[in-house]
C-alpha positions in Angstrom: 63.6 119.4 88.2 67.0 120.5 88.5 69.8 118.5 86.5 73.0 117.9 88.3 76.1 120.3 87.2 78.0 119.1 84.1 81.2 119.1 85.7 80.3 116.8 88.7 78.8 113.9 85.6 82.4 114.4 83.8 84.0 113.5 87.0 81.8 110.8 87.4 82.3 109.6 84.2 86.2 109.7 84.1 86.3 108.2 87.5 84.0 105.4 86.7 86.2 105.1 83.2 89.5 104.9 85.0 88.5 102.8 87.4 87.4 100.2 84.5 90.6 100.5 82.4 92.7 99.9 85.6 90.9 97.0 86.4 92.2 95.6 83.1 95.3 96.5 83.9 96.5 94.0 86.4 100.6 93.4 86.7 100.0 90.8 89.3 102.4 87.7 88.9 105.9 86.3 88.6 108.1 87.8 85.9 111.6 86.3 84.3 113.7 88.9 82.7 114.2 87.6 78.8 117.6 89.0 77.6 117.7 87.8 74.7 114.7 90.0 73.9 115.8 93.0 76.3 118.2 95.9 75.5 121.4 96.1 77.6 121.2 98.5 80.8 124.7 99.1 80.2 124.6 102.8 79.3 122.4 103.8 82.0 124.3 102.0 84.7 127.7 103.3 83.2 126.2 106.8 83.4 125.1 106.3 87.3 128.7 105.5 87.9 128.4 102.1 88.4 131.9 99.8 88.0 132.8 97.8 84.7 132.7 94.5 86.8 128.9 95.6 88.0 127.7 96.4 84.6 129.3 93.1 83.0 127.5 91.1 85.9 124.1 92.7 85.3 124.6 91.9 81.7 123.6 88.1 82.0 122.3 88.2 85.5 118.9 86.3 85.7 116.3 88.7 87.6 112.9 87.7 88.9 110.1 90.7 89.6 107.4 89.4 91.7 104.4 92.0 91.4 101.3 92.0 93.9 98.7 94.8 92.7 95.6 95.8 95.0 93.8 98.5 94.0 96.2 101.6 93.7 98.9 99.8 95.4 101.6 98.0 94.3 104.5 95.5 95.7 107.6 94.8 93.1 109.8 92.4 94.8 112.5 91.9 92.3 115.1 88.9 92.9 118.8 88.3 91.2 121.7 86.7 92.7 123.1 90.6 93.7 119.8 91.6 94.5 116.6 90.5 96.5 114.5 93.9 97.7 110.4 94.4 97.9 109.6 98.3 97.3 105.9 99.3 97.9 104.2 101.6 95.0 101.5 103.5 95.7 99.7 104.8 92.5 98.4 108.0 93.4 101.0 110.2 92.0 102.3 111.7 95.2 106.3 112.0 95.5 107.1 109.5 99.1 110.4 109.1 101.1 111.2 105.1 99.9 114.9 103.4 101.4 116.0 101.7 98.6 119.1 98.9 99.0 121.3 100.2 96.8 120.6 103.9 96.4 119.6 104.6 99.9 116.9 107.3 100.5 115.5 108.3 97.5 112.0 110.4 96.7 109.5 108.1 93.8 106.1 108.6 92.9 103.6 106.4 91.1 100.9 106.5 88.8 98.6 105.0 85.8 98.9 106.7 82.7 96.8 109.3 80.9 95.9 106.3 78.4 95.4 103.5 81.2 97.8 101.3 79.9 100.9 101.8 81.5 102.3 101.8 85.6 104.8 105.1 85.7 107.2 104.9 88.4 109.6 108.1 88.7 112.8 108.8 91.0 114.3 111.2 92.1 118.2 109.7 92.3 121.5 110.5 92.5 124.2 109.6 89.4 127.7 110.0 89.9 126.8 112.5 92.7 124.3 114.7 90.7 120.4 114.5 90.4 119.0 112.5 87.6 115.4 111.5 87.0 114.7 108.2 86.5 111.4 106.7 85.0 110.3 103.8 84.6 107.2 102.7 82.6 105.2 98.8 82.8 103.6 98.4 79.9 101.7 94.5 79.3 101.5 93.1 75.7 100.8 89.3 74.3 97.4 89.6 76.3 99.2 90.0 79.4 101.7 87.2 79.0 104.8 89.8 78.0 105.5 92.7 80.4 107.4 95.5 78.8 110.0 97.7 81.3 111.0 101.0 79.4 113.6 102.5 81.7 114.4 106.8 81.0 117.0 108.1 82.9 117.7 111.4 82.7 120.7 113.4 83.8 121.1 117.4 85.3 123.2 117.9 82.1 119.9 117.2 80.1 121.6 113.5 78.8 119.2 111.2 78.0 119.4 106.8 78.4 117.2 104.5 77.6 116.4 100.6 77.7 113.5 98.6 77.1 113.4 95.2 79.2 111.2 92.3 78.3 109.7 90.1 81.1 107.4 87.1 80.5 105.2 85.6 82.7 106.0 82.9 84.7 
């Protein structure tokens, strides 16, 4: 009897293992930004060019995200009084066209991490007319109750900002 090729059960097996880890990992629900447990975006938004008087308002601004997950898709409708937008994520790790409101056209691309335990969105975006890289990874802690945004944006001039943003479930 002829036993099937040890490549095609290693598939099998990381498929079937992947598929188990991202059933655990389900962002589905209504998140409230905490800033008093969140870093300031201040930094990255001052190095995308946005205005004192923007970066002062998103300081304290109350934001909502709104998360739907199906299978490898996800909807992120995030809410704020200077913002209320739904993007569609797909996670298969394949760069799309998206219209965002306030950077227009930009190219993003979605996946799960090598360790299952993280949703990595990354953009392609303009900042202060130059590319940048932005990444964003969701992370879940407190046995799901806490939602952890790490937000990496990168500049062409190699400059690097960060801020980690704490969300709890709602």
């Amino acid at each position: 009897m002829k036993l099937p090729n040890k490549n095609l059960i290693t598939l099998l097996a990381c498929l079937i293992f992947s598929q188990i880890s991202f059933a655990d990992l389900n962002f589905t629900g209504v998140w409230q930004l905490d800033l008093n447990a969140s870093e300031s975006v201040d930094e990255i938004l001052k190095a995308q060019g946005k205005s004192r008087v923007e970066r002062m308002v998103a300081r304290s601004m109350a934001v909502t995200q709104s998360i739907q997950q199906h299978g490898n898709q996800l909807s992120v409708h995030i809410k704020s009084k200077a913002m209320d937008n739904t993007q569609l994520f797909a996670l298969d790790n394949q760069w799309k066209s998206i219209q965002t409101p306030r950077m227009g056209f930009i190219q993003a691309k979605s996946f799960i991490s090598r360790d299952n335990n993280k949703i990595v969105t990354v953009m392609k975006i303009t900042a202060k007319g130059k590319p940048a890289l932005m990444t964003v990874f969701r992370s879940l802690e407190d046995n799901g109750h806490t939602m952890i945004l790490r937000i990496r944006l990168k500049l062409e001039s190699g400059s690097i900002y960060t801020a980690r943003r704490v969300f709890r479930r709602v």
